[in-house]
DSSP file (Angstrom, degrees, kcal/mol; ACC not computed):
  #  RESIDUE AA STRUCTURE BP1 BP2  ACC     N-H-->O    O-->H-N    N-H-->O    O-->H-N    TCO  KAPPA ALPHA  PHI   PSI    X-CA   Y-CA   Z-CA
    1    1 A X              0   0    0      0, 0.0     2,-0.3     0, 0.0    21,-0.2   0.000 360.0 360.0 360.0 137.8  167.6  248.5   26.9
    2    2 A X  E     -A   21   0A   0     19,-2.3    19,-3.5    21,-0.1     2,-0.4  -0.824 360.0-141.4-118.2 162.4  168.3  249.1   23.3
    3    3 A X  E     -A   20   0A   0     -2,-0.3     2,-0.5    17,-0.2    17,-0.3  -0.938  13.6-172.8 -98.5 122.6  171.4  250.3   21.6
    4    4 A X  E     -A   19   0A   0     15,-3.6    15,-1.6    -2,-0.4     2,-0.8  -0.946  10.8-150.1-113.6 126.4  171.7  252.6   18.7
    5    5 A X  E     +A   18   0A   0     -2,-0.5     2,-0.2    13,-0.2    13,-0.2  -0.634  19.2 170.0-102.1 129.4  174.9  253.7   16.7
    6    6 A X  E     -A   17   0A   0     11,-3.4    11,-2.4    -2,-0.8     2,-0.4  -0.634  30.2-136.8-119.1 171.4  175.0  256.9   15.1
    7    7 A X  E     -A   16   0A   0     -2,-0.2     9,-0.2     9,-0.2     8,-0.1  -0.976  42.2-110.7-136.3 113.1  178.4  258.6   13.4
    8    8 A X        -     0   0    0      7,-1.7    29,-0.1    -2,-0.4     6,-0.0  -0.310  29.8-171.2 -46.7 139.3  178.4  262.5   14.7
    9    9 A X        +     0   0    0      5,-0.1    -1,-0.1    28,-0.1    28,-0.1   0.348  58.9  91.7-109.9 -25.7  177.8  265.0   12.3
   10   10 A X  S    S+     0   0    0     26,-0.2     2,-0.3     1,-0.1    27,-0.1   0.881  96.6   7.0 -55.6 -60.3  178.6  268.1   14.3
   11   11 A X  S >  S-     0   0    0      4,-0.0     3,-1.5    25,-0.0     4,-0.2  -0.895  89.6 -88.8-135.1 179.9  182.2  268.6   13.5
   12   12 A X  T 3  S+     0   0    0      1,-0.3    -2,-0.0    -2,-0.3    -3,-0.0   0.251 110.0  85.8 -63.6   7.7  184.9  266.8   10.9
   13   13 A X  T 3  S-     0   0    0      2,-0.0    -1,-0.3     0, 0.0    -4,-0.1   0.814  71.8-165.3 -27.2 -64.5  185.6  264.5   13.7
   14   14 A X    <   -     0   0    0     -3,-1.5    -5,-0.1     1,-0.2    -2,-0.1   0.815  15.0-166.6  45.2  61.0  182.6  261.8   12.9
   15   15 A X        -     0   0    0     -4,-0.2    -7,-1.7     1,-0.1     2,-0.6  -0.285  18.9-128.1 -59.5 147.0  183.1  260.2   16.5
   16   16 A X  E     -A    7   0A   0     15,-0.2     2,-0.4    -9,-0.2    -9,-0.2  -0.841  37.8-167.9 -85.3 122.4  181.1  256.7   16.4
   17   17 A X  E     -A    6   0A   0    -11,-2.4   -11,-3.4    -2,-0.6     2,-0.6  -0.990  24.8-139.5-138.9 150.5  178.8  256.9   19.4
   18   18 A X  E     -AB   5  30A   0     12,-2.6    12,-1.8    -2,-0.4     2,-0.6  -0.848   9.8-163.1-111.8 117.6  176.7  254.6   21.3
   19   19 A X  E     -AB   4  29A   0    -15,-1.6   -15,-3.6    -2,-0.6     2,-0.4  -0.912  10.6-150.3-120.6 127.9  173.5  255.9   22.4
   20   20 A X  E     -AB   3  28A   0      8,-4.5     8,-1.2    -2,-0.6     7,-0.7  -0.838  23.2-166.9-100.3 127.5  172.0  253.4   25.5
   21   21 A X  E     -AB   2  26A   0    -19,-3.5   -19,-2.3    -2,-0.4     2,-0.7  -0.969  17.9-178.4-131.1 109.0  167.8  254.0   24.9
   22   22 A X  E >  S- B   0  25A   0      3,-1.7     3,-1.8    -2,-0.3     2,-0.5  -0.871  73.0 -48.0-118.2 103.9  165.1  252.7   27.8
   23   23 A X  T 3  S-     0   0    0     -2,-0.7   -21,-0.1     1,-0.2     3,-0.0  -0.633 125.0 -22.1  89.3-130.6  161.6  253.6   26.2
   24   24 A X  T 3  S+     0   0    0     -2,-0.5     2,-0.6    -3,-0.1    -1,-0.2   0.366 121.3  98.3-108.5 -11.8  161.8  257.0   25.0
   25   25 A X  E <   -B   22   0A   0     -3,-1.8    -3,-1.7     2,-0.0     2,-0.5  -0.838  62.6-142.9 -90.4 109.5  164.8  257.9   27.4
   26   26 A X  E     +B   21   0A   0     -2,-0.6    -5,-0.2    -5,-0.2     3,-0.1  -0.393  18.1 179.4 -54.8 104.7  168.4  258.0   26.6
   27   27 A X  E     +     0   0A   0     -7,-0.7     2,-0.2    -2,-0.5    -6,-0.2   0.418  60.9  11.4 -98.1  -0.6  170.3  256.8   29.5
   28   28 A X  E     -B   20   0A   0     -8,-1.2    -8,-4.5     2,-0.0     2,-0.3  -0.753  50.7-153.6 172.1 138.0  174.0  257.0   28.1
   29   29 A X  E     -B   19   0A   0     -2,-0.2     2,-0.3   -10,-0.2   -10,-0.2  -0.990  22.3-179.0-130.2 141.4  176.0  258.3   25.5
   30   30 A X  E     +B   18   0A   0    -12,-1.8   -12,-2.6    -2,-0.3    -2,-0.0  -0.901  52.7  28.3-133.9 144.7  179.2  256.8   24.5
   31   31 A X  S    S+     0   0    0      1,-0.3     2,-0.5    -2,-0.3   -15,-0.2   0.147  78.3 130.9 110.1 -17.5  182.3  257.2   22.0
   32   32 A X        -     0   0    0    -14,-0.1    -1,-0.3   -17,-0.1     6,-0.1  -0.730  48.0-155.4 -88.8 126.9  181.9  261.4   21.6
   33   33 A X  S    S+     0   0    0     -2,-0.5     2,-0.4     4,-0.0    -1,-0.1   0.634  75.2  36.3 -63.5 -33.9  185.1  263.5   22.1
   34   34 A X  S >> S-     0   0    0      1,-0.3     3,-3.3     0, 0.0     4,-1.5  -0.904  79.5-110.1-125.4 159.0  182.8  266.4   23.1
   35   35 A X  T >4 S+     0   0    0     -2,-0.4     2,-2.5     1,-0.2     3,-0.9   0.929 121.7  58.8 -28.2 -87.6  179.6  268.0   24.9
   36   36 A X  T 3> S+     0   0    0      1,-0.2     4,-0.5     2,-0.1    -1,-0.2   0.544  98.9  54.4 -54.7  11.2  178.5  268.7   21.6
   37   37 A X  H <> S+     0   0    0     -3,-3.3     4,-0.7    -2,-2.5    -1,-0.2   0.861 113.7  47.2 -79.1 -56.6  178.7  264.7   20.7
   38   38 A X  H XX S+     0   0    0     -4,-1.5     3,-4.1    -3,-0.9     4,-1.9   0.969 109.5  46.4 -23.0-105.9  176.5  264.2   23.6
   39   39 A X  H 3> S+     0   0    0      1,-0.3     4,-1.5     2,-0.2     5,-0.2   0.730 113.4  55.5  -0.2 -72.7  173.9  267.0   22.9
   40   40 A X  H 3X S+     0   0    0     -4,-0.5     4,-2.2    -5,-0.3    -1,-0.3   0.696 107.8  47.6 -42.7 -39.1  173.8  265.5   19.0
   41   41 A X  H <X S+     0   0    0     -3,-4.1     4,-1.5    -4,-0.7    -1,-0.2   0.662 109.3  49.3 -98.1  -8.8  173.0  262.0   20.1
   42   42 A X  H  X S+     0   0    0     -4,-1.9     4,-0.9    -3,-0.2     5,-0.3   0.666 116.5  43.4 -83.6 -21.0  170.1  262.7   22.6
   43   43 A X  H >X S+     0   0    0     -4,-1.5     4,-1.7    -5,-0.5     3,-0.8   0.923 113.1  54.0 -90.1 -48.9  168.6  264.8   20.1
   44   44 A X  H 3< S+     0   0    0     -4,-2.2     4,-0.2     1,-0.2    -2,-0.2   0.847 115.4  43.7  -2.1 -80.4  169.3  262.1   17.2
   45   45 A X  H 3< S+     0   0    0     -4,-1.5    -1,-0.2     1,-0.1    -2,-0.2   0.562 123.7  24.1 -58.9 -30.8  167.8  259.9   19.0
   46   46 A X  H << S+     0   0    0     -4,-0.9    -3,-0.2    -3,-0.8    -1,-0.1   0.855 138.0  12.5-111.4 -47.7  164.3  261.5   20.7
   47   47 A X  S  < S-     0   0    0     -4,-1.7    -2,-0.1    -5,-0.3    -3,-0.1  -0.712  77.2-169.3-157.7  64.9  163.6  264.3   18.1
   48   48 A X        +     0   0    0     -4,-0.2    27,-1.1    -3,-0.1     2,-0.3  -0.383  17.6 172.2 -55.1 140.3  165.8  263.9   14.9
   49   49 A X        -     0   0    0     25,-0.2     2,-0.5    26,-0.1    25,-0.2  -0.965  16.9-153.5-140.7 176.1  165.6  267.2   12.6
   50   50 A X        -     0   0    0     -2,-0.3    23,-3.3    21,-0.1     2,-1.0  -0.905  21.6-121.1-137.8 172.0  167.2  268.4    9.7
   51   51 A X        -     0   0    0     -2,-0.5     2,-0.4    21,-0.3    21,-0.2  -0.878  37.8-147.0 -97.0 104.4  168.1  271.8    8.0
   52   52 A X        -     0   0    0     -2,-1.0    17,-1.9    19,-0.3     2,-0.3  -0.803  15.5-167.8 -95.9 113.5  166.4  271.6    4.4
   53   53 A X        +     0   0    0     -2,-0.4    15,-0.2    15,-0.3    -2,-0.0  -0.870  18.3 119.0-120.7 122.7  168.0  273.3    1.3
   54   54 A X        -     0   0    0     -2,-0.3    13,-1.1     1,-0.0     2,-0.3   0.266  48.2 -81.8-131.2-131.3  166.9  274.1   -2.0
   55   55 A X  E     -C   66   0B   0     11,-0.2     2,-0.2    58,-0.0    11,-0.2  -0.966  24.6-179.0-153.8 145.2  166.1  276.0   -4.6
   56   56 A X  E     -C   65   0B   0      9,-2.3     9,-1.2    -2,-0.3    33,-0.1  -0.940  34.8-105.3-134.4 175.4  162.8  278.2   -5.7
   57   57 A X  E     -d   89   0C   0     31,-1.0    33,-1.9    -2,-0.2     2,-0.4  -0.443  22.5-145.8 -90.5-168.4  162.2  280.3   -9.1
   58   58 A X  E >   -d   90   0C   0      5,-0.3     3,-1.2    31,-0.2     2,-0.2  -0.994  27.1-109.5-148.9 115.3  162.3  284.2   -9.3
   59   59 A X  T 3  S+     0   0    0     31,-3.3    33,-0.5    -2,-0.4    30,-0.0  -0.543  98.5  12.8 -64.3 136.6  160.2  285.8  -11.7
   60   60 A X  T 3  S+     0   0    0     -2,-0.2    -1,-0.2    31,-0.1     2,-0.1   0.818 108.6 100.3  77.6  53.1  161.8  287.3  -14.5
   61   61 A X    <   -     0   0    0     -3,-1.2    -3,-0.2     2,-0.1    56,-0.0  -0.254  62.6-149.7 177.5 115.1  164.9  285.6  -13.9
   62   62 A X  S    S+     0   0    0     -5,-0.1    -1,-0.1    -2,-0.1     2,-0.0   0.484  77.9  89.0 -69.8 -20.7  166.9  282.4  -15.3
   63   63 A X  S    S-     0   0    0     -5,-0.1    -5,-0.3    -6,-0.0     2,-0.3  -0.499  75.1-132.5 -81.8 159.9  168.7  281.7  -11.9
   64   64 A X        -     0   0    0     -7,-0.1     2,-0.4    -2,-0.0    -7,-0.2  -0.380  22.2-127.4 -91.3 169.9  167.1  279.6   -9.2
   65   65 A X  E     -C   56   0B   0     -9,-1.2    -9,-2.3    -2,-0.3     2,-0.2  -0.965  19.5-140.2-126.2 125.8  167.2  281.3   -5.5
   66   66 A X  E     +C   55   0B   0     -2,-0.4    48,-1.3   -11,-0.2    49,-0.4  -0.665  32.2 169.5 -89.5 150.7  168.9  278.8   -3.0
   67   67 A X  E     -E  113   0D   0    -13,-1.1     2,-0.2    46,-0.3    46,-0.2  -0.904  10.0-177.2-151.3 174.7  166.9  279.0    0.3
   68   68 A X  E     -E  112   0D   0     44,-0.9    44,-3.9    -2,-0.3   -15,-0.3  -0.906  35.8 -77.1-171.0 163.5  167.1  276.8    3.3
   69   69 A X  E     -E  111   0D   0    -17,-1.9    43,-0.4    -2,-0.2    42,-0.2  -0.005  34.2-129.0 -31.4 161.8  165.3  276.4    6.8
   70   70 A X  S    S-     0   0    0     40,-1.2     2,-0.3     1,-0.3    -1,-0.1   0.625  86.7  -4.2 -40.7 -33.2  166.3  278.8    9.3
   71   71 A X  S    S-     0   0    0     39,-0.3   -19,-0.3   -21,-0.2     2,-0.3  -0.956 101.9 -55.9-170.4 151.3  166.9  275.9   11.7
   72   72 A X        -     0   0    0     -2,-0.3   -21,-0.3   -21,-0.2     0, 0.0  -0.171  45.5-158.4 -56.1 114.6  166.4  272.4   11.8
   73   73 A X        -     0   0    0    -23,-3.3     2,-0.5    -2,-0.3     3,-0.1   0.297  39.5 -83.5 -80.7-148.8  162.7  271.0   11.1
   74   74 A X    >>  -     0   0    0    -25,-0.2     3,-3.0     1,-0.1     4,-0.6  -0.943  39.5-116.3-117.2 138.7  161.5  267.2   12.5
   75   75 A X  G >4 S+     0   0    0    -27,-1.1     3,-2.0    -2,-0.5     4,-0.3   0.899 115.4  62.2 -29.0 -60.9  162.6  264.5   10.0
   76   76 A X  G 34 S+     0   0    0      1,-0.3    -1,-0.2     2,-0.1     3,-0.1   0.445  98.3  59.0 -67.3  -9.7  158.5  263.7    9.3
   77   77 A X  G X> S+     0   0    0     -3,-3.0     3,-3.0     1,-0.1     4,-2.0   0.738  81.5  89.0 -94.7 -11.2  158.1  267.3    8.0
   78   78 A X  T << S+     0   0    0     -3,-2.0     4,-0.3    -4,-0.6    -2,-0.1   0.709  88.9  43.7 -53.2 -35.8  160.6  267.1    5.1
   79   79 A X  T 3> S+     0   0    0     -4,-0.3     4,-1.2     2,-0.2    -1,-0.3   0.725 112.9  54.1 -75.0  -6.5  158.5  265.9    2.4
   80   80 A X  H <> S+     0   0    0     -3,-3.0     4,-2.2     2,-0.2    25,-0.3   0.844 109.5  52.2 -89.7 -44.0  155.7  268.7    3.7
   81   81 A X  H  < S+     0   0    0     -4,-2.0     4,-0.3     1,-0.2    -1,-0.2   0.522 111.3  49.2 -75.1  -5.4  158.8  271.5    3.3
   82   82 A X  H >> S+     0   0    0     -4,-0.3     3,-1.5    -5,-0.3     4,-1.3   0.847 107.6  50.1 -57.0 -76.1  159.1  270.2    0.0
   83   83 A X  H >< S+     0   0    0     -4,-1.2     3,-0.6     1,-0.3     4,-0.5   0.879 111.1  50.5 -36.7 -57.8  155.7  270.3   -0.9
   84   84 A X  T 3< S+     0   0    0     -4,-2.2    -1,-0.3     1,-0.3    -3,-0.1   0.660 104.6  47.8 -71.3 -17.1  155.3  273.6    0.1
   85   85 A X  T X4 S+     0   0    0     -3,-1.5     3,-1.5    -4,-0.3    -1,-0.3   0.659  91.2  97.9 -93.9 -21.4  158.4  275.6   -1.6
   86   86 A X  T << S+     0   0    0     -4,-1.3    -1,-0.1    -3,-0.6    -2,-0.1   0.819  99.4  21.8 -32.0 -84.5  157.2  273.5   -5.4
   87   87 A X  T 3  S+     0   0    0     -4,-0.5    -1,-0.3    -3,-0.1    -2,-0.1   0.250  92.6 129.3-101.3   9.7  155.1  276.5   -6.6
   88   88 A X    <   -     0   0    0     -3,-1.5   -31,-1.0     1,-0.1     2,-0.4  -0.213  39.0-165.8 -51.3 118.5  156.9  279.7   -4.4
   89   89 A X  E     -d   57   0C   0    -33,-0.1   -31,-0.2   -31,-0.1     2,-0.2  -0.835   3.4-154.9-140.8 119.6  157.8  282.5   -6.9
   90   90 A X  E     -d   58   0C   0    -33,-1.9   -31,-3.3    -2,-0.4     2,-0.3  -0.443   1.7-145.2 -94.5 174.3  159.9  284.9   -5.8
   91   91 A X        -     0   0    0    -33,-0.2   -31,-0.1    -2,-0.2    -2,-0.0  -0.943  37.7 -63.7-135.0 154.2  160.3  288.6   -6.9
   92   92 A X  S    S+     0   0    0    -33,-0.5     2,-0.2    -2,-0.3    26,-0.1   0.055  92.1  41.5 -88.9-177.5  163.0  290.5   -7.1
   93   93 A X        +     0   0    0     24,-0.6     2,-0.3     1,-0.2    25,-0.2   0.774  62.8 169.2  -4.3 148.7  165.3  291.9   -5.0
   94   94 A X  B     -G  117   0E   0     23,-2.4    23,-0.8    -2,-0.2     2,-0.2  -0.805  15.7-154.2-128.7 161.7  166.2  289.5   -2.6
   95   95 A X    >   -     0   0    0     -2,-0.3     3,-2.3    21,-0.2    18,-0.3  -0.867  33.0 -95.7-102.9 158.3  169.0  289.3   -0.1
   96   96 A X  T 3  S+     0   0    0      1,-0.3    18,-0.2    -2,-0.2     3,-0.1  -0.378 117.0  30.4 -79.6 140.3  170.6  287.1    1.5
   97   97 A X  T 3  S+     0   0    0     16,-3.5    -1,-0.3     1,-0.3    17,-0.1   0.025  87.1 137.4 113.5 -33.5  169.0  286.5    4.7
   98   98 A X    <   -     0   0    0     -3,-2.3    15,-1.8     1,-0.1     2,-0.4  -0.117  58.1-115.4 -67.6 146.8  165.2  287.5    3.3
   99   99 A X  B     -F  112   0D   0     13,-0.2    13,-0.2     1,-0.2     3,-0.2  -0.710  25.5-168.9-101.4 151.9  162.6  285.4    4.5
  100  100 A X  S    S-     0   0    0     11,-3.1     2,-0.3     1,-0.6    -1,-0.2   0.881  72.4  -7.9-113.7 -42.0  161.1  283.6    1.8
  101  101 A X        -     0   0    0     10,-0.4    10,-1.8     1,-0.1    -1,-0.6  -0.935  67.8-139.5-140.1 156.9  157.7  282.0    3.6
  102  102 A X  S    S+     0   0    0     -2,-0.3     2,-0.6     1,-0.2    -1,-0.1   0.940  89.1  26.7 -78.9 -56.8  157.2  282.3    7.6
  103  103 A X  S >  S-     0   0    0      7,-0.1     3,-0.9     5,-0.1    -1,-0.2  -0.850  73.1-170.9-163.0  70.7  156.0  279.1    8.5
  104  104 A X  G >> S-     0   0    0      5,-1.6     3,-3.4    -2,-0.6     4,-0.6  -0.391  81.1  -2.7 -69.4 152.2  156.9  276.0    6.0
  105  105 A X  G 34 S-     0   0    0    -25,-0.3    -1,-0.2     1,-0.3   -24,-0.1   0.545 118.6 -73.4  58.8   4.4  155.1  272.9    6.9
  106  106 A X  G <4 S+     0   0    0     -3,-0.9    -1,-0.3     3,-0.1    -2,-0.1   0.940 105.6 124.9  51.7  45.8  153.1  274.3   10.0
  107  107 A X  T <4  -     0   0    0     -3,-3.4    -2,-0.1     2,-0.2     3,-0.1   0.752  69.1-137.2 -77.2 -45.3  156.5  274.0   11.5
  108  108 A X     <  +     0   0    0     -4,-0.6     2,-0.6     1,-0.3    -5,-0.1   0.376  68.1 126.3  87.8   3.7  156.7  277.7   12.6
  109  109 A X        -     0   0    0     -5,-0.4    -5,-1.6     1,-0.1    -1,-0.3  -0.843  62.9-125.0-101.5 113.2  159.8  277.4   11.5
  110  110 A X        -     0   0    0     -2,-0.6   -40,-1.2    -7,-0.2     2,-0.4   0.050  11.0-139.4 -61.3 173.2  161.0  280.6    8.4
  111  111 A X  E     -E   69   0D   0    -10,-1.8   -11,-3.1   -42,-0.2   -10,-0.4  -0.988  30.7-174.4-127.2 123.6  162.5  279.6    4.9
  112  112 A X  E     -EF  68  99D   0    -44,-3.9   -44,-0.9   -43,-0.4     2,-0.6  -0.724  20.9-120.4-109.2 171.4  165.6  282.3    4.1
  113  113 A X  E     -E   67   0D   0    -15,-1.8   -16,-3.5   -18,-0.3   -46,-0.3  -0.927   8.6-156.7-125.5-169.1  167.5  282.6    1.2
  114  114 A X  S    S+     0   0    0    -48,-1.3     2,-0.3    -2,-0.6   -18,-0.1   0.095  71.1  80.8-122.8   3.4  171.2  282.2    1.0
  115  115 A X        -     0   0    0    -49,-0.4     2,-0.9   -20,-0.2   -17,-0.1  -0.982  64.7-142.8-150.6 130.3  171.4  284.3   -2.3
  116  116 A X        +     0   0    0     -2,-0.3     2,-0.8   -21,-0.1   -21,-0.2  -0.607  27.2 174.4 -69.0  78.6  171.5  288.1   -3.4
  117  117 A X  B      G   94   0E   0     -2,-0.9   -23,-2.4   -23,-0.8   -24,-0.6  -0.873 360.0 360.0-105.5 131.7  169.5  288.4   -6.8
  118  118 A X              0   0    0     -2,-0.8    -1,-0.2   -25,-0.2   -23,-0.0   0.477 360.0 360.0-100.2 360.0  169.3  291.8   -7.6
């Protein structure tokens, strides 16, 4: 059985936990104050993802547009969600909330943004 120690991310807490791993199953998690410590290290561990945010241009206008995932993508697509937002140009309006491409990285997963350019 192997061990891995992760530091929770979920809330300002940053419980140190001990996630017990046989194969590809997580058989115990240790050192989290809540369910949602739990939850955090089984997923860590089996299917890691992250929320990716950045920035794309806006034609005819000197500000960048912050955007970010909707929802957390797999670790192994991040350089692919990268790739893909490089040459996006958007045009205005936007609102916050707008989706900015549907499907980054053949994730299935939207890109919003996070910013009002009028």
């Amino acid at each position: 059985m192997d061990s891995k120690e992760l530091i929770c991310i979920v809330c300002p807490m940053g419980c140190q936990l001990l996630v017990q791993v046989e194969g590809a199953e997580v058989k115990s998690v240790r050192g989290n104050t809540c369910p949602r410590g739990d939850a955090y290290a089984r997923k860590e561990v089996t299917n890691p993802t992250r929320i990716i945010t950045t920035t794309v241009c806006v034609e005819g206008w000197d500000e960048m547009l912050s955007v970010k995932t909707a929802e957390g993508i797999p670790k192994g697509k991040i350089m692919d969600c990268v790739r893909s937002l490089k040459n996006i140009r958007v045009k205005r309006p936007v609102h916050i909330g707008d989706v900015i491409l549907e499907d980054v990285a053949g994730t299935g997963i939207p890109v919003v943004a996070t910013k009002n350019i009028p």
